[in-house]
Backbone as ProteinMPNN parsed JSONL, in Angstrom:
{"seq_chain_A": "XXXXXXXXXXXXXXXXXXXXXXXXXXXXXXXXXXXXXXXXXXXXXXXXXXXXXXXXXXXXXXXXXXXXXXXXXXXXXXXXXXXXXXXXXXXXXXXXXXXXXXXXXXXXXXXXXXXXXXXXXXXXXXXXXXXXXXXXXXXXXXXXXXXXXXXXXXXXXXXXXX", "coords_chain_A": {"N_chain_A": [[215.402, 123.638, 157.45], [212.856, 121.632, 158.288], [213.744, 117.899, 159.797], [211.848, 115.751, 158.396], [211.02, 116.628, 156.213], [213.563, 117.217, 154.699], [214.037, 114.918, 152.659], [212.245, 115.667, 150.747], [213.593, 117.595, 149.665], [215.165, 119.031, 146.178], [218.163, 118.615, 145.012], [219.56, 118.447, 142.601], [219.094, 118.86, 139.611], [218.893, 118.307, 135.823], [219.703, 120.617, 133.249], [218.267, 121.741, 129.804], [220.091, 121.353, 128.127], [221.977, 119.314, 129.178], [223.236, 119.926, 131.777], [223.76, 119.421, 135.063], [222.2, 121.259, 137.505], [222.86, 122.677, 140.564], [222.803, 124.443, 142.572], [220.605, 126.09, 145.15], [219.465, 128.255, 143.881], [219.455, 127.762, 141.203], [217.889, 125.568, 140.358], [215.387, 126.453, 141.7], [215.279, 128.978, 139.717], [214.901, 126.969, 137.287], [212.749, 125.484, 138.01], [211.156, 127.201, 138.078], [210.779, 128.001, 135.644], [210.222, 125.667, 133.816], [207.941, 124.668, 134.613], [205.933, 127.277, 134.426], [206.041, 127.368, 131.661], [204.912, 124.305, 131.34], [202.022, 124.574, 132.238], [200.945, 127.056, 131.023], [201.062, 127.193, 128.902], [200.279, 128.449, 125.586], [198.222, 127.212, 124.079], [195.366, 127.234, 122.252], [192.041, 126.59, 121.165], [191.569, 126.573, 117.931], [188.567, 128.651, 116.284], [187.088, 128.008, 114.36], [187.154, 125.192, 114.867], [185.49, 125.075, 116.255], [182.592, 123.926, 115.961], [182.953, 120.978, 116.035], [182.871, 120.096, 118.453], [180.09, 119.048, 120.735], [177.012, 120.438, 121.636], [176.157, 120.346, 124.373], [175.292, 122.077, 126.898], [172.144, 123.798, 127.23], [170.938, 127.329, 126.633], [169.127, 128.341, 128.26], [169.824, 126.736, 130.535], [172.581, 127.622, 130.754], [172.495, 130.05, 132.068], [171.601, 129.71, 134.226], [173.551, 128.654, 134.886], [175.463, 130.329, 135.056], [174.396, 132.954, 137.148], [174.132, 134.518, 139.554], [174.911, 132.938, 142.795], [172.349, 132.371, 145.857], [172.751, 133.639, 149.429], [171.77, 131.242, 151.037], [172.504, 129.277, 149.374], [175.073, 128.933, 149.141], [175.48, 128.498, 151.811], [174.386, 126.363, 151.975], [176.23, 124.706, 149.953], [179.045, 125.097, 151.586], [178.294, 123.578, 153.767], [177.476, 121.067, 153.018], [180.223, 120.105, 152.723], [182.863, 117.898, 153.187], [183.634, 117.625, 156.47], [185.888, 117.059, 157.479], [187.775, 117.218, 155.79], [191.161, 117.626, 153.721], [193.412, 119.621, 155.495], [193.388, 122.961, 154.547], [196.418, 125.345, 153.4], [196.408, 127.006, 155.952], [195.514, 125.843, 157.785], [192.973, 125.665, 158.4], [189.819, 122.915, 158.462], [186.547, 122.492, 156.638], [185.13, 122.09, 158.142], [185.529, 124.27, 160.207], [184.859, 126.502, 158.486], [182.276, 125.825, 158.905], [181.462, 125.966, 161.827], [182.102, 128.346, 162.38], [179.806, 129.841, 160.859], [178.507, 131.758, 161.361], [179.549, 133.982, 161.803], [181.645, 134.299, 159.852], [179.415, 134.318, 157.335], [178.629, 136.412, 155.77], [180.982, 137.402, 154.992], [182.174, 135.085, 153.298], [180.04, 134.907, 151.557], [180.206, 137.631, 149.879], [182.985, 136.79, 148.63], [182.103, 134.809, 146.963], [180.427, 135.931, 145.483], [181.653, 138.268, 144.416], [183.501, 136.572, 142.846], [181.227, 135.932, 140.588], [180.834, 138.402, 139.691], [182.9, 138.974, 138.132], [184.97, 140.074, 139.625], [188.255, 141.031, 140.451], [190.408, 139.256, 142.051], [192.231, 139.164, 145.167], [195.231, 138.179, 144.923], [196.564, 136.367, 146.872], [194.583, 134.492, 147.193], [193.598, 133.421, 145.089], [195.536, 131.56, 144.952], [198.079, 128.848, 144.258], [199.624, 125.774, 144.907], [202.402, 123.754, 144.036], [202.737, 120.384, 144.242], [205.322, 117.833, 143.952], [204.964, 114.443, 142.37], [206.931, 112.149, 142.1], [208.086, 110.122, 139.633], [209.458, 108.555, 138.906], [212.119, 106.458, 140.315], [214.956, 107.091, 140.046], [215.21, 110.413, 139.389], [216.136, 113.093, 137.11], [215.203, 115.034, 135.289], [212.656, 117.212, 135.461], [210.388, 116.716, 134.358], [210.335, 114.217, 135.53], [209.013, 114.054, 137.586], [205.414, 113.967, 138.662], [203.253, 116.684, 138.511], [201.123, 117.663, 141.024], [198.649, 119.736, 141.555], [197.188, 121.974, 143.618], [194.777, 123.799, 144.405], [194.783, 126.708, 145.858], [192.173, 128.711, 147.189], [189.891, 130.448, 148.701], [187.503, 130.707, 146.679], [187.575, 128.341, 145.502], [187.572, 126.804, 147.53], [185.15, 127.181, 148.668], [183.365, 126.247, 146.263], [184.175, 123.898, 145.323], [181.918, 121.512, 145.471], [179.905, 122.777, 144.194]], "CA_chain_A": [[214.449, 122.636, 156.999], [211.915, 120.257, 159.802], [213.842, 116.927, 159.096], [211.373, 115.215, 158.072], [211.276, 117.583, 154.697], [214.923, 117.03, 153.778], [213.88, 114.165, 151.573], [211.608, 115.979, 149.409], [213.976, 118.652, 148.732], [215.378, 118.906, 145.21], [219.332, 118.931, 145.301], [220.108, 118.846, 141.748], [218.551, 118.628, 138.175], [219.215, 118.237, 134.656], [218.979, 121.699, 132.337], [217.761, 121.137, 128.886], [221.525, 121.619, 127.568], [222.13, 118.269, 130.07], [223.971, 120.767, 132.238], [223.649, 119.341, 136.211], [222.119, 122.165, 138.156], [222.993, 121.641, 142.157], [222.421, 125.853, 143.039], [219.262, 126.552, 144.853], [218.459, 129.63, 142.883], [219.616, 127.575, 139.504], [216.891, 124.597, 140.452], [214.671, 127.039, 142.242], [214.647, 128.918, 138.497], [214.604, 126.041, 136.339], [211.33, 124.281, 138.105], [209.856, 128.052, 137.565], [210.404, 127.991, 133.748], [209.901, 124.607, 133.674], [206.239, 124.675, 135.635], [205.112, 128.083, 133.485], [205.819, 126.947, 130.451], [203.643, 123.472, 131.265], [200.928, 125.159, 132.715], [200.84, 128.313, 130.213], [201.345, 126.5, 127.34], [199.384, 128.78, 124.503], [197.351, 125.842, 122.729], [194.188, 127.768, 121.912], [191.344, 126.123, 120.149], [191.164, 127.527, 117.177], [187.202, 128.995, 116.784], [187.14, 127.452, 113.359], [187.252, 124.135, 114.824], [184.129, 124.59, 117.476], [181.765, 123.437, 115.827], [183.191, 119.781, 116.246], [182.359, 120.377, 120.314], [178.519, 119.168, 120.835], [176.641, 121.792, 122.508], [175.497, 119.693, 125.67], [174.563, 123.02, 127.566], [171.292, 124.444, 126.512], [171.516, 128.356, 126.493], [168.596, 128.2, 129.432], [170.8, 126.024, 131.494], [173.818, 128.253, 131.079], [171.876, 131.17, 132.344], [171.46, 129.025, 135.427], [174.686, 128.241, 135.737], [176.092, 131.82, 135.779], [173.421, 133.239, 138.138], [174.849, 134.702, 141.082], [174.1, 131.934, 144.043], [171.811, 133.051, 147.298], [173.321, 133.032, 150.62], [171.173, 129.72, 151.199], [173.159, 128.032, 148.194], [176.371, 128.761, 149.117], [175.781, 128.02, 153.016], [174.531, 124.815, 151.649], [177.772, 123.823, 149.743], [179.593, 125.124, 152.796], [177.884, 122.714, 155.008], [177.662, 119.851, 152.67], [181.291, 119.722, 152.148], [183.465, 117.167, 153.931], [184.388, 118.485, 157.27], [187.116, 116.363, 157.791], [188.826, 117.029, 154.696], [192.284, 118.009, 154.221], [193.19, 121.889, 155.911], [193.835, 124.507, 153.79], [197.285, 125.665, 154.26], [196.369, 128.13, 156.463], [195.561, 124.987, 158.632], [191.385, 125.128, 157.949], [189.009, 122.592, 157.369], [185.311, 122.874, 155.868], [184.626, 122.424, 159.523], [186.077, 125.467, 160.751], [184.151, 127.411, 157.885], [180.522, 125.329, 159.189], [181.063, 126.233, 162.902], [182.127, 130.068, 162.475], [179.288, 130.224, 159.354], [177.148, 133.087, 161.368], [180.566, 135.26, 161.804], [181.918, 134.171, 158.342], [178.752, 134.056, 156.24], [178.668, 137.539, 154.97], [182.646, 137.32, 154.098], [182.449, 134.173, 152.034], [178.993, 135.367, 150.411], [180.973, 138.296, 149.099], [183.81, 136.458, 147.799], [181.686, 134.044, 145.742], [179.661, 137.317, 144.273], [182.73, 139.106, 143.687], [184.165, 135.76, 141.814], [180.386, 135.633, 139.98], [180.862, 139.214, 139.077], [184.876, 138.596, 137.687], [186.055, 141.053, 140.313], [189.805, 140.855, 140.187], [190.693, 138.411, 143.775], [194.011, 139.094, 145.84], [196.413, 136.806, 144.969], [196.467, 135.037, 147.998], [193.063, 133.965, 147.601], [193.86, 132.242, 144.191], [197.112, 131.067, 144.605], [197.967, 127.182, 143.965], [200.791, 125.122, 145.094], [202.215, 122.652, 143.142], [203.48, 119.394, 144.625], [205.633, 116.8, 142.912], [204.832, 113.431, 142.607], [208.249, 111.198, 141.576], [207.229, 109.145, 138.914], [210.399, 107.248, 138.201], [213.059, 106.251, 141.168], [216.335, 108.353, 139.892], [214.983, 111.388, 138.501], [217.46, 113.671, 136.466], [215.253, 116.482, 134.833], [211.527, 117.854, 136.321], [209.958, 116.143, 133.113], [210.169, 112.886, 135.841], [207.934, 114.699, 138.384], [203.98, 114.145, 138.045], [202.785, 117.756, 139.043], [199.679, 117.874, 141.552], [198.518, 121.09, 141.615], [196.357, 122.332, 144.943], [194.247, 124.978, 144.194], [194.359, 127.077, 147.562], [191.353, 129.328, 146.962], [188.325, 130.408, 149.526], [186.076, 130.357, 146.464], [187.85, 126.915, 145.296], [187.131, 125.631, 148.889], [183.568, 127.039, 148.665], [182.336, 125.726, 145.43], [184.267, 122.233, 144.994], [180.868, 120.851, 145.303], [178.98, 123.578, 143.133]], "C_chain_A": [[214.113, 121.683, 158.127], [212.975, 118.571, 158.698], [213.089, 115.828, 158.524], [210.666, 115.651, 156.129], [212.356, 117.582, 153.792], [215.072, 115.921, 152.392], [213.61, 114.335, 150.255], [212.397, 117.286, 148.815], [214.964, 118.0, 147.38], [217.042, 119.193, 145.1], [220.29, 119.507, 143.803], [219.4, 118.436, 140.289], [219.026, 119.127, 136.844], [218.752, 119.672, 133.998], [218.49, 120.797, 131.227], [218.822, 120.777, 128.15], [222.247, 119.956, 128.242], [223.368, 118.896, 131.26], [223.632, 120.046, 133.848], [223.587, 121.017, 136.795], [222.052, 122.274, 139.442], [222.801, 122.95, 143.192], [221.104, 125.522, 143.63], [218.759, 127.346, 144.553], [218.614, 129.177, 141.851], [218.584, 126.566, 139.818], [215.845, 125.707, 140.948], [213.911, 127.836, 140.417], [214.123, 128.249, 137.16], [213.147, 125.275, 136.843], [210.731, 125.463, 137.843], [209.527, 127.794, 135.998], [209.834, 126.862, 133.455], [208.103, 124.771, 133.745], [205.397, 125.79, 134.522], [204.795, 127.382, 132.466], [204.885, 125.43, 130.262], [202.15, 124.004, 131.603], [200.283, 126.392, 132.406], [200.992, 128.259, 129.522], [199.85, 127.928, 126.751], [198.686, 127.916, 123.475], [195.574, 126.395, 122.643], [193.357, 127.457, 120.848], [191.133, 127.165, 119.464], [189.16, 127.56, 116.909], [186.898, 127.915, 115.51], [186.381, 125.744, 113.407], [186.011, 123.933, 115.831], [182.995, 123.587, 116.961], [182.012, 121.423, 116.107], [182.831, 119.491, 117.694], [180.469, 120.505, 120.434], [178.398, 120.525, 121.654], [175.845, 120.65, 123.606], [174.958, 120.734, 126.892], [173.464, 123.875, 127.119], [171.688, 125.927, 127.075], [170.44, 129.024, 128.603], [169.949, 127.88, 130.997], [172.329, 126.848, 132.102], [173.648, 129.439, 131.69], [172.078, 130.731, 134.23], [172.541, 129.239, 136.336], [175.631, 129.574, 135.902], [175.34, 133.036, 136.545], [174.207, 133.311, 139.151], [173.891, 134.013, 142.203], [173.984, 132.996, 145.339], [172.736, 132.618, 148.529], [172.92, 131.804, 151.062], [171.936, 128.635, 150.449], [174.577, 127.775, 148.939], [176.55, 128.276, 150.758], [175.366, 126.928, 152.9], [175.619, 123.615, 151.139], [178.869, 123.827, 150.701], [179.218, 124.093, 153.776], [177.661, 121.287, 154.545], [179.522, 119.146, 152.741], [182.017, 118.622, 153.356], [184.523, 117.824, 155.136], [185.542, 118.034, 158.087], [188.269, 116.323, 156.696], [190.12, 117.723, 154.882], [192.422, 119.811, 154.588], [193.892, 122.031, 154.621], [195.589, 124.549, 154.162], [197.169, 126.564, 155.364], [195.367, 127.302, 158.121], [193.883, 124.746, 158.889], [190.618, 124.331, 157.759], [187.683, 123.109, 157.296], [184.334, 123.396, 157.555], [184.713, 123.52, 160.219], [184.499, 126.583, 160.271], [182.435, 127.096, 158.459], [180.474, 125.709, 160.576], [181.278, 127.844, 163.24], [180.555, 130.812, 161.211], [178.659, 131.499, 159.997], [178.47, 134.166, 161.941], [181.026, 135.282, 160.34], [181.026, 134.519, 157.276], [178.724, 135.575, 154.668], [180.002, 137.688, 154.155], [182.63, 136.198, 153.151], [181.237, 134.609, 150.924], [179.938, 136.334, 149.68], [182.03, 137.559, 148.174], [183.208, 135.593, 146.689], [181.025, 134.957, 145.398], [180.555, 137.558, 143.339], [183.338, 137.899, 142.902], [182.916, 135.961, 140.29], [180.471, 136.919, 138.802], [182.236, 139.812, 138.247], [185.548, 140.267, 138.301], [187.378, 140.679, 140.63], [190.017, 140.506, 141.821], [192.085, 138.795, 144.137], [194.375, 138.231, 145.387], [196.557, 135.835, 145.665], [195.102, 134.005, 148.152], [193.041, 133.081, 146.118], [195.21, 131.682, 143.986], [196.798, 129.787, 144.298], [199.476, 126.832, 144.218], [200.726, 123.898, 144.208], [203.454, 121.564, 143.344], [204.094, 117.981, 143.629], [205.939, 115.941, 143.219], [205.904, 112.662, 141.925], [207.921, 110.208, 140.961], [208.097, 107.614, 138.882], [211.701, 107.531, 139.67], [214.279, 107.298, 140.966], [216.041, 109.715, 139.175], [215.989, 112.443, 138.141], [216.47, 115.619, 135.842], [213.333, 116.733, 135.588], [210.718, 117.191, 135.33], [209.379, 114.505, 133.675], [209.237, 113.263, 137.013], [206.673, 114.716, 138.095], [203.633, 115.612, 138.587], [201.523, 117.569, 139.722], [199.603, 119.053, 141.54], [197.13, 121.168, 142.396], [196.125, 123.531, 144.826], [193.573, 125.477, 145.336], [193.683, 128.237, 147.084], [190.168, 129.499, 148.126], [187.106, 130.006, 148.692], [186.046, 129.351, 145.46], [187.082, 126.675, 146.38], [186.1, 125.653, 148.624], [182.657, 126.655, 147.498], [183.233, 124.55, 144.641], [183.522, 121.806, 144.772], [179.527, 121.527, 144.727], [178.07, 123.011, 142.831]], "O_chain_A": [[214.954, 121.062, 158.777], [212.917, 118.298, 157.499], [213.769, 114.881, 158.13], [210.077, 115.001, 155.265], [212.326, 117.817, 152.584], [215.861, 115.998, 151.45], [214.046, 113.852, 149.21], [212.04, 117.908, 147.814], [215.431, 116.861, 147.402], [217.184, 120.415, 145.111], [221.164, 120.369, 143.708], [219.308, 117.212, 140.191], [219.514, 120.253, 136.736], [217.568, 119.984, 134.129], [218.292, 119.587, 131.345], [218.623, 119.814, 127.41], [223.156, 119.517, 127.537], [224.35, 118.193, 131.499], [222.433, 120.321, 133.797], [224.493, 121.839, 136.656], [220.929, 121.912, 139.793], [222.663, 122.75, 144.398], [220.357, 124.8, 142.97], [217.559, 127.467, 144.796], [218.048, 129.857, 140.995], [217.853, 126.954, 138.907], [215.151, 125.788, 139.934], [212.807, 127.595, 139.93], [213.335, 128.661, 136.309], [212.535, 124.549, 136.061], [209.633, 125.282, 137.317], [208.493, 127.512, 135.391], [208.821, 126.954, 132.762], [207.322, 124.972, 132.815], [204.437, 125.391, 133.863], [203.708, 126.855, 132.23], [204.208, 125.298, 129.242], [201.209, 123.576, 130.934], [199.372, 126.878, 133.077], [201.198, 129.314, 128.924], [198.821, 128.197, 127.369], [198.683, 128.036, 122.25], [194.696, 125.661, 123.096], [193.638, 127.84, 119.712], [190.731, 128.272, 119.823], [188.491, 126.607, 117.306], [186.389, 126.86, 115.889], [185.588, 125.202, 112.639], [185.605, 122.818, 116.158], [182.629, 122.591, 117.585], [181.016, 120.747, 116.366], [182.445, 118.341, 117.903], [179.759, 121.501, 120.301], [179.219, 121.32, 122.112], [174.739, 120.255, 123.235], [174.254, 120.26, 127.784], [173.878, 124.865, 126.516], [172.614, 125.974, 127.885], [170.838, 129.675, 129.569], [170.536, 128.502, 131.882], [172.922, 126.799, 133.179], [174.699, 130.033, 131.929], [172.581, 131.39, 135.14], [172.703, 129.621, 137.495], [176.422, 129.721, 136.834], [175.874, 134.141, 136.441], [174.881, 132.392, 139.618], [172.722, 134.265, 142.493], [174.739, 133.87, 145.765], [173.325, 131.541, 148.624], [173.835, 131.15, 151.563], [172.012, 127.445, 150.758], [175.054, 126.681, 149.239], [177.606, 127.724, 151.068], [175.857, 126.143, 153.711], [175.855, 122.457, 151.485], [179.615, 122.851, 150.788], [180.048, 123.832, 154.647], [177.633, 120.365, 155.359], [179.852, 117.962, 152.793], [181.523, 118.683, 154.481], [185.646, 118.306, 154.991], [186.003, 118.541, 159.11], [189.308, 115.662, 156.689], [190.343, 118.345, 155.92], [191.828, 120.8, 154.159], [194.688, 121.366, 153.957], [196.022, 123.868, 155.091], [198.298, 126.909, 155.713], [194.828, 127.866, 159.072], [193.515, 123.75, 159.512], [190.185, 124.546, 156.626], [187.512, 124.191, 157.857], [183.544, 124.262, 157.931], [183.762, 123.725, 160.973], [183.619, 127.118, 160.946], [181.552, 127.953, 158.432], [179.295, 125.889, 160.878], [180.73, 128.442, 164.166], [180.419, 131.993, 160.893], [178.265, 132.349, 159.199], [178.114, 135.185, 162.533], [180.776, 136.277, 159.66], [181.537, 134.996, 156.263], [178.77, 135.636, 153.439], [180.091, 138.01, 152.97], [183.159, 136.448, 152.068], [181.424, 134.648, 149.708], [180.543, 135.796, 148.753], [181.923, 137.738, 146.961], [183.721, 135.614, 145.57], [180.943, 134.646, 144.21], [180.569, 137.339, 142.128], [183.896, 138.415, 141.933], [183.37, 136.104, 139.155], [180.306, 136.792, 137.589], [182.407, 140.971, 137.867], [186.213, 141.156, 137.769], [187.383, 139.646, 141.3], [189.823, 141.346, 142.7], [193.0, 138.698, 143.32], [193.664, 137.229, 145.457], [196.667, 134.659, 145.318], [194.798, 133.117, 148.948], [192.404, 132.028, 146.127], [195.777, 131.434, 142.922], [195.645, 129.417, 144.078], [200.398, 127.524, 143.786], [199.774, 123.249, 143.774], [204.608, 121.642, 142.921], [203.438, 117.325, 142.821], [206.839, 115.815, 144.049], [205.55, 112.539, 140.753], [207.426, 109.274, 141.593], [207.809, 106.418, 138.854], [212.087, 108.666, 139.949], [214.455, 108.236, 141.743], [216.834, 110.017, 138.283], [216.788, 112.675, 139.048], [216.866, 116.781, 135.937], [213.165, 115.92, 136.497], [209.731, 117.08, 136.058], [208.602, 113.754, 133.085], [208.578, 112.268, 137.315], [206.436, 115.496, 137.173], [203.994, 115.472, 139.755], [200.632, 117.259, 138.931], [200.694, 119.621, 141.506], [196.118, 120.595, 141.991], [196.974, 124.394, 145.05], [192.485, 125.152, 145.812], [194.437, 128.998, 146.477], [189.535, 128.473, 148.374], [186.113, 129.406, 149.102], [185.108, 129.198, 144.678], [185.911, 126.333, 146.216], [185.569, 124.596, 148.283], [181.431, 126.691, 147.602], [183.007, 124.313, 143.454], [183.669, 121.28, 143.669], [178.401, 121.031, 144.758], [177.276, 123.502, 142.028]]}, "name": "protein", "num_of_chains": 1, "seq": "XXXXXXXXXXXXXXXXXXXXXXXXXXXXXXXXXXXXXXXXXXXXXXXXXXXXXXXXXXXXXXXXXXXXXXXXXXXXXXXXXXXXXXXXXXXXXXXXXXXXXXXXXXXXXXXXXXXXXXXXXXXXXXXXXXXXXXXXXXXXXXXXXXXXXXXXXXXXXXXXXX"}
């Protein structure tokens, strides 16, 4: 571990049983279960209940909005975006993508098609990390952790500003 990382690691946490867990494969599996089960929760509006949900998208409009975008659109949100923003992990910013755009353009056009057309993405290309924010000074179970969640995506990066 870079020492400047030793802080944020996690040494020991509460099960649900109030069991101290101080392993890093018993904390390592408890923030997985933990993390799924918030973030995969099954709470599915029932259909029953739609009609309570205005319709604020006319059917026009939605036509619009799932329209596969021209290379002009998408090298426009590419070049609007903030090219100082934070990198990617992969150490990137927007800038990178705006000064390579006439080697890149054809590779990111594809990936926002292939998202438009729900072609199934590598993994690595929708992953998401998920950093935790310490809500409360002594924390005991993962329940005291705010979750950020950083959605590392190419065709996140490229249509943040959709």
């Amino acid at each position: 571990l870079k020492p400047q990382r030793v802080q944020g690691v996690i040494h020991w946490i509460k099960d649900s049983n109030g069991t101290w867990l101080s392993q890093d494969d018993q904390v390592a599996t408890k923030a997985i279960r933990f993390f799924t089960e918030l973030f995969f929760n099954d709470s599915s509006i029932s259909s029953e209940l739609l009609y309570l949900i205005p319709q604020l998208v006319m059917e026009d409009d939605n036509k619009a909005l799932e329209a596969i975008p021209t290379v002009d659109e998408v090298q426009q949100v590419v070049f609007e975006m903030d090219g100082e923003s934070s990198p990617r992990p992969d150490g990137f910013t927007s800038k990178f993508f705006t000064f390579s755009w006439n080697v890149l353009a054809n590779d990111i056009y594809n990936v926002v098609v292939n998202f438009f057309c729900d072609v199934k993405l590598p993994r690595f290309m929708t992953s998401t990390a998920i950093v935790l924010i310490l809500k409360v000074p002594n924390f005991k179970i993962f329940l005291n952790f705010g979750p950020l969640v950083c959605v590392i995506s190419l065709i996140k990066y490229c249509l943040d500003f959709w």
